[in-house]
C-alpha positions in Angstrom: 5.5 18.6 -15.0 6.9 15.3 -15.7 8.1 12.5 -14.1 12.0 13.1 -11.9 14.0 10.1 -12.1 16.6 12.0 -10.1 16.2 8.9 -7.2 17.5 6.3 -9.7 20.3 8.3 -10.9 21.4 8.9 -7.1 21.5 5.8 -5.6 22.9 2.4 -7.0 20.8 0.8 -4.2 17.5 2.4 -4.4 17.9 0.9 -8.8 18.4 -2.3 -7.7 15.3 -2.6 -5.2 13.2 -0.6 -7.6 13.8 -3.3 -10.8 14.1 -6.3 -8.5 10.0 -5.4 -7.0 9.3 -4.2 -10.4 9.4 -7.9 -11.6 8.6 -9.2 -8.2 5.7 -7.4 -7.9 4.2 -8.3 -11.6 3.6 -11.7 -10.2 2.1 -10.6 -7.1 -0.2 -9.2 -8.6 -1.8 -12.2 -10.8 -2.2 -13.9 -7.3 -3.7 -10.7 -6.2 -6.0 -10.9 -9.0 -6.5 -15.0 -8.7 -7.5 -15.6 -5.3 -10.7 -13.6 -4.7 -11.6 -15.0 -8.6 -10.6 -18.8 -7.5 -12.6 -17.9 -3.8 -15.6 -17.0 -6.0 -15.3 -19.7 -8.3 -15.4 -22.2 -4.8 -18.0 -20.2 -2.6 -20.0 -17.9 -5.5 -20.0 -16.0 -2.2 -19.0 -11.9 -2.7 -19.0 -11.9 1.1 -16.3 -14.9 1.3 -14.3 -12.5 -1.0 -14.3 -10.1 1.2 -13.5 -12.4 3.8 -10.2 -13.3 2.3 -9.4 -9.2 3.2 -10.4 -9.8 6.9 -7.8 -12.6 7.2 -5.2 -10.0 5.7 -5.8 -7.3 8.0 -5.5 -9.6 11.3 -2.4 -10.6 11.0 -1.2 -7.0 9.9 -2.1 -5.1 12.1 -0.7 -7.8 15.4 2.6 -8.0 12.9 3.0 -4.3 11.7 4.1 -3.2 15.2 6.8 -5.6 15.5 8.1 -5.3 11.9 8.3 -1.2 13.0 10.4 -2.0 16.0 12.9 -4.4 14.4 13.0 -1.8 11.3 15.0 0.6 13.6 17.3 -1.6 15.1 17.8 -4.3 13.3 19.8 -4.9 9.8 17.3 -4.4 7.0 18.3 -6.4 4.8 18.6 -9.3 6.4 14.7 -8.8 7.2 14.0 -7.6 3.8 15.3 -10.8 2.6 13.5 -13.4 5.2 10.4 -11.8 4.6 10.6 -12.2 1.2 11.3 -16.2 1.3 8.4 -16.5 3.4 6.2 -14.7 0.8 7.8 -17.0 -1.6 6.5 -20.2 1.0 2.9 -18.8 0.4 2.8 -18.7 -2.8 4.3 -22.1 -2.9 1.9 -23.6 -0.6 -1.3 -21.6 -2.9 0.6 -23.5 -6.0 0.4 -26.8 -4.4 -3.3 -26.1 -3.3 -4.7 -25.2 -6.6 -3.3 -28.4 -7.9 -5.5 -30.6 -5.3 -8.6 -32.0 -6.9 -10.0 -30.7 -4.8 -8.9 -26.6 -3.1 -9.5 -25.9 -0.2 -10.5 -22.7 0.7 -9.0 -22.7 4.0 -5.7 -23.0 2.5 -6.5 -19.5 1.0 -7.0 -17.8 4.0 -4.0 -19.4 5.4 -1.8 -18.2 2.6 -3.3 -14.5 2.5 -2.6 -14.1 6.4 0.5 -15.0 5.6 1.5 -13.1 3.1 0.1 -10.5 4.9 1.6 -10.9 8.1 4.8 -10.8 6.3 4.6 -7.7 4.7 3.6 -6.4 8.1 7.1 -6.7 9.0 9.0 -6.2 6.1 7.0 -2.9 5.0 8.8 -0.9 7.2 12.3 -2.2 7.0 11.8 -1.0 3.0 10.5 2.6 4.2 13.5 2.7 6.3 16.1 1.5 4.4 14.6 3.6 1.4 14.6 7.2 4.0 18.3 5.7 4.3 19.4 5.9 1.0 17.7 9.1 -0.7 17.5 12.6 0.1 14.3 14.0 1.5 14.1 16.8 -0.8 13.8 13.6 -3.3 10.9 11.9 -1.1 8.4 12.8 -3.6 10.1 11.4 -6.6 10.6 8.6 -5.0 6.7 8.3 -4.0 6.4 8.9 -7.8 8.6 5.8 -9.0 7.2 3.8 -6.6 3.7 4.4 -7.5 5.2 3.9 -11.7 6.8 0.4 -10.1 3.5 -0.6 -8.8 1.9 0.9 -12.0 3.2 -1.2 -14.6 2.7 -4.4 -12.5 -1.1 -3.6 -11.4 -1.8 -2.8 -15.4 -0.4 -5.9 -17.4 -0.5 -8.5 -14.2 -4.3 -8.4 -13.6 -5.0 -8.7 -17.6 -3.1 -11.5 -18.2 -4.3 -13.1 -14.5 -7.7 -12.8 -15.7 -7.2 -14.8 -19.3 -4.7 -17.5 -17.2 -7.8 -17.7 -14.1 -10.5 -17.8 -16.8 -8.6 -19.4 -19.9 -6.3 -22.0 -18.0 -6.2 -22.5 -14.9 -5.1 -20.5 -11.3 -1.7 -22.9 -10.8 -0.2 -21.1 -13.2 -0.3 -17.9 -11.6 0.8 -18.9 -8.9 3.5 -20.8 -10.0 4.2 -17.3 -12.6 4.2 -15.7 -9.1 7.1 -18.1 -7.7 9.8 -17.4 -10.5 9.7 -13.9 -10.4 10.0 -14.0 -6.2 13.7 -14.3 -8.0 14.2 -11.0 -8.6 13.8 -9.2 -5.3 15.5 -11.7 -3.6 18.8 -11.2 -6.1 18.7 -7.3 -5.7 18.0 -7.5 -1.9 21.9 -9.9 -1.7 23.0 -6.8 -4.0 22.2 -4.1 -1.6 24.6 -2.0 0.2 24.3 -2.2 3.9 22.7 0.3 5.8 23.6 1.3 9.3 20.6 1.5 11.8 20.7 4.9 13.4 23.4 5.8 16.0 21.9 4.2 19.6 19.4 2.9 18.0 16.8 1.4 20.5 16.3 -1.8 21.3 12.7 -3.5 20.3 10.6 -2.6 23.2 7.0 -2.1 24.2 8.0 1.5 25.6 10.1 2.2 22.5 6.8 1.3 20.6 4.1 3.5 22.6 6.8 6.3 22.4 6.6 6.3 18.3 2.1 6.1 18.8 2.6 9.6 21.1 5.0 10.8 18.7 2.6 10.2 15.9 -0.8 11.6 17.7 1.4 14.4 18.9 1.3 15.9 14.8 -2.0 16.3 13.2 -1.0 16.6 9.7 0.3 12.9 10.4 -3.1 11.9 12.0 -4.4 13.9 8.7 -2.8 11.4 6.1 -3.7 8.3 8.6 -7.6 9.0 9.3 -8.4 10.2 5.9 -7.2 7.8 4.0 -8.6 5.0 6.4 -11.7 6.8 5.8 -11.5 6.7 1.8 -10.6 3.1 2.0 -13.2 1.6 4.5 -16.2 3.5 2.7 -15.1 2.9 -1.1 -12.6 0.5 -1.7 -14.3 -1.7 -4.6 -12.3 -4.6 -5.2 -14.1 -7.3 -3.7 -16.1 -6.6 -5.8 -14.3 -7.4 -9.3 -15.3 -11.1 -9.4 -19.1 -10.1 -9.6 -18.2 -7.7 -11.3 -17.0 -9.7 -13.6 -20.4 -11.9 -13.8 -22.1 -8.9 -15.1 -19.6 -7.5 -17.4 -17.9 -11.0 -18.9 -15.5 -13.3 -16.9 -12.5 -12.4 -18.9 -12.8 -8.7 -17.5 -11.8 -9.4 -14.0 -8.7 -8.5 -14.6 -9.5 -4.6 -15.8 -11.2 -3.3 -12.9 -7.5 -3.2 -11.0 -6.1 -2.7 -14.3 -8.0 0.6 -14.9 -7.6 1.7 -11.3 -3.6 1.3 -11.7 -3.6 3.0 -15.3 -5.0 6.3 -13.3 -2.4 5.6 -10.8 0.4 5.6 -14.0 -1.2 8.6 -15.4 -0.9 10.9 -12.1 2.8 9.3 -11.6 3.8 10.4 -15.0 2.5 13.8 -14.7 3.9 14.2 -11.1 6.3 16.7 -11.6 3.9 19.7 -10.4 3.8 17.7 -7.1 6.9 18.9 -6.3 5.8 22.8 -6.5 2.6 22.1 -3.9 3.7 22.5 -0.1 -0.1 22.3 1.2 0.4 18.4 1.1 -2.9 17.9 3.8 -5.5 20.1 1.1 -4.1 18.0 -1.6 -4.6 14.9 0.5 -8.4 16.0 1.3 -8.8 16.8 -1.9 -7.5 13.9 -3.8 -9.3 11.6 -1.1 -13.0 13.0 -1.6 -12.1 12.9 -5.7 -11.5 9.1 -5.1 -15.2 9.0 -3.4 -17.3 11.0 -5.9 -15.2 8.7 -8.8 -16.5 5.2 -7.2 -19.7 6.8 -7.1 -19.7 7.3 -11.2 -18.6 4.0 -11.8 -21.2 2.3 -9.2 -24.1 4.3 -11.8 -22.2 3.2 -14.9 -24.1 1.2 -17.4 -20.9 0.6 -19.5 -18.2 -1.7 -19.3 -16.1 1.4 -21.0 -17.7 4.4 -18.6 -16.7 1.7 -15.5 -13.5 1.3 -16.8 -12.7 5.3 -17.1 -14.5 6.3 -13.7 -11.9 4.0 -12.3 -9.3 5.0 -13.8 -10.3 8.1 -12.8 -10.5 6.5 -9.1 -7.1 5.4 -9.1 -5.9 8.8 -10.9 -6.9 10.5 -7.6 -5.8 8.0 -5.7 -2.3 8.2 -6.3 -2.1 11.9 -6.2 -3.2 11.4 -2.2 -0.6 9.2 -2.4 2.2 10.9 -3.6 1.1 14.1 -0.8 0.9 11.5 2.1 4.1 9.8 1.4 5.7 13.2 1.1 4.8 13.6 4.9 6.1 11.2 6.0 9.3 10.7 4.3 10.6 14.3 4.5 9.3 15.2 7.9 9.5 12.3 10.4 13.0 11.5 12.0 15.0 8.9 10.9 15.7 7.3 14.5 11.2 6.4 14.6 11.2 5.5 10.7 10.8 2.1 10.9 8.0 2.2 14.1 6.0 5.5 11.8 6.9 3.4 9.2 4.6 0.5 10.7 1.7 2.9 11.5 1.5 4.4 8.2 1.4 0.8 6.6 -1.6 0.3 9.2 -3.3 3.1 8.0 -3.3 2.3 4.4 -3.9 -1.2 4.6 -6.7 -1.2 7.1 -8.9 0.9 5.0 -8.8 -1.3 1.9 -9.1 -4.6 3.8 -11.9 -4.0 6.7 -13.6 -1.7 3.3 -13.3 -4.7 1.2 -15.2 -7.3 3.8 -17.8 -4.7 4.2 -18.6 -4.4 0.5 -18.7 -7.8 -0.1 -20.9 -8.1 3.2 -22.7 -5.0 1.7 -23.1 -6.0 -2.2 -24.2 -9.9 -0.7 -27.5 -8.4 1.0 -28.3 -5.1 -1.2 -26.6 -5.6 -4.5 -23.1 -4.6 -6.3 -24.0 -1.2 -7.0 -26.0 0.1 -4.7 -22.6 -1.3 -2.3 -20.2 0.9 -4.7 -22.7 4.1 -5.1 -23.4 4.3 -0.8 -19.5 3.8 -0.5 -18.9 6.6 -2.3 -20.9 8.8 -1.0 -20.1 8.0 2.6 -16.4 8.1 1.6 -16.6 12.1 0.6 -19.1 12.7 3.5 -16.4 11.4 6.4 -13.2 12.9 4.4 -14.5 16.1 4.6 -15.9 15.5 8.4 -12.3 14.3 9.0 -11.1 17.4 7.5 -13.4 19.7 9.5 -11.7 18.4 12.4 -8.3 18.2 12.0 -7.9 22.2 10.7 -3.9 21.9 11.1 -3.7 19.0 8.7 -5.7 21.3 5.6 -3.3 24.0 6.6 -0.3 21.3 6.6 3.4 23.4 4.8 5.9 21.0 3.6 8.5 23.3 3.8 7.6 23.4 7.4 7.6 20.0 8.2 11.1 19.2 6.7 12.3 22.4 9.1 10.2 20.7 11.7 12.1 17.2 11.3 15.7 18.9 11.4 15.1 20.7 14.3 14.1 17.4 16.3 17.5 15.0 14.9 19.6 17.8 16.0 17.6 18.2 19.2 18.3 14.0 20.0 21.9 14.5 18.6 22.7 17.0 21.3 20.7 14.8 24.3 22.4 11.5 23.3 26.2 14.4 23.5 25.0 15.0 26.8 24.0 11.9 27.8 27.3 10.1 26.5 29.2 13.1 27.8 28.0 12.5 31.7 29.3 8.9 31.2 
């Protein structure tokens, strides 16, 4: 019922990574929190908050299919660790902004593509070395820990970015933000090496189209890739938090992702169960259209308190989806496309939030916050249950199936590269 720590115990590498973006990530998350509040402060524009999303999601999706190509071929690590200075660069450059007499908002945009473009190609390489390094009957654990990683951060981070935005001042976020860029950066020179697959392929447009057809090929993948695109776009609500936070009380900005990620602790630390459930695409539906009918509550509520618990009860949801998508794709796709799937998935789960995020802030600019959250909602159960409808494979979806499914097609490449080595 509880939470398996199992993946920490196992692997020397995987503890190093997981403390090193524990810290990391805690700072990440007060500029997360700070730049939609400081672009608000500038513009008092909910729609140039949702803006800043837009200039994420560019970037990421012409960057997420290189970072998949070099994930399978090249060393991880080494990409881990570039990416990361170059996140480290953005924040730098927000510091130095925010110190101006002047910001600019431009420089916002600039850093947040960035940032984002980076992660496009570092995602990936972390999926892959991670698939590397743990067993895949431990996939959902480690979905688990991740989710209690990214916990932790998204609860404490956002309060305490909201008092320094509102209280003091946005520098020294970012410059929090800088220092703790530290702590990945030490774990990633700690890390092991790990091998690329055996013939790995080269980075190549073919190699790239092979792992879309791959992908389309299985519906239960383009289950956990529509659905939650679909739960995302319709009633992600965070572009929202700095008007929010006009209506509730400016030192409250911080709680709305705060409450989201204490759901998102809650349904990590009662994970265990997850491990018993093999119809991972119900559970995904499920847990998707939950998210939707949550939002809805908390785009009614009245009460900073009732808001607060409906989103919690948002991100609750949200995690368990997560947890059952991650446990797709880590124990059933084949280690040789990781880093390429890798790329897609990323796609999928960021394209939702962003795109979702500029229309609510388009949406909340012209008809108001809550009527934005409340018709987000709905349309968000309406289209994961059309999605559903139509991909009957993906409802149907056994785990145990999928990891037969994924042995079957390594040992099927093992014997064509025998062959194919064999004639030469």
């Amino acid at each position: 019922m509880f939470l398996d720590l199992s993946p920490l115990r196992v692997s020397r590498d995987y503890r190093l990574l997981f403390f090193g973006q524990l810290v990391s990530f805690f700072g990440s998350m007060m500029t997360f929190i700070v730049v939609p509040w400081q672009m608000y402060q500038l513009t008092q524009s909910s729609a140039m908050v949702g803006y800043i999303y837009l200039a994420e999601f560019v970037p990421m999706v012409c960057l997420a299919f290189v970072g998949g190509a070099l994930a399978d071929f090249l060393d991880k690590r080494k990409m881990l660790r570039l990416t990361e200075y170059g996140q480290a660069v953005a924040s730098a450059l927000l510091l130095i902004n925010s110190l101006l007499p002047r910001p600019q908002v431009w420089v916002l945009f600039l850093c947040v593509a960035m940032h984002a473009g980076l992660a496009a190609i570092q995602r990936p390489a972390f999926e892959s070395f991670i698939q590397q390094v743990i067993p895949p009957e431990l996939m959902a654990a480690v979905m688990a820990l991740n989710s209690i990683r990214w916990s932790i951060g998204a609860i404490i981070s956002p309060a305490i970015a909201g008092i320094i935005a509102t209280q003091f001042a946005p520098w020294v976020a970012y410059a929090l933000d800088l220092v703790t860029f530290t702590a990945t950066i030490y774990a990633l020179y700690m890390v092991s090496a790990v091998p690329s697959p055996e013939n790995a392929e080269r980075p190549s447009w073919q190699g790239i189209k092979r792992a879309w057809k791959y992908a389309f090929s299985r519906q239960e993948l383009v289950g956990t890739y529509f659905i939650d695109i679909a739960a995302m776009f319709f009633a992600m609500p965070q572009a929202l938090y700095p008007a929010l936070a006009v209506i509730y009380g400016p030192k409250y900005v911080g709680f709305f992702p705060a409450a989201i990620a204490a759901g998102a602790l809650l349904a990590s630390l009662t994970s265990g169960w997850t491990a018993k459930v093999h119809r991972h695409g119900l559970m995904v539906t499920i847990a998707a259209m939950l998210w939707g009918a949550a939002i809805i509550f908390f785009g009614m509520s009245d009460s900073l308190v009732f808001a607060l618990l409906f989103l919690g009860a948002a991100g609750f949801f949200d995690m368990i989806s997560g947890i059952f998508r991650g446990a797709i794709w880590n124990q059933t796709i084949p280690n040789y496309l990781r880093g390429r799937l890798a790329s897609i998935e990323m796609m999928s789960y960021l394209t939702g939030p962003m795109l979702g995020s500029a229309k609510m802030g388009i949406v909340a600019e012209s008809f108001g916050v809550k009527a934005a959250l409340i018709s987000g909602g709905i349309l968000c159960v309406v289209s994961v249950a059309g999605a559903a409808l139509f991909l009957p494979k993906f409802a149907a979806y056994d785990g145990r199936e999928g990891v037969k499914q994924k042995e079957r097609e390594e040992a099927e490449r093992a014997e064509m590269l025998r062959v194919s080595q064999a004639k030469f």
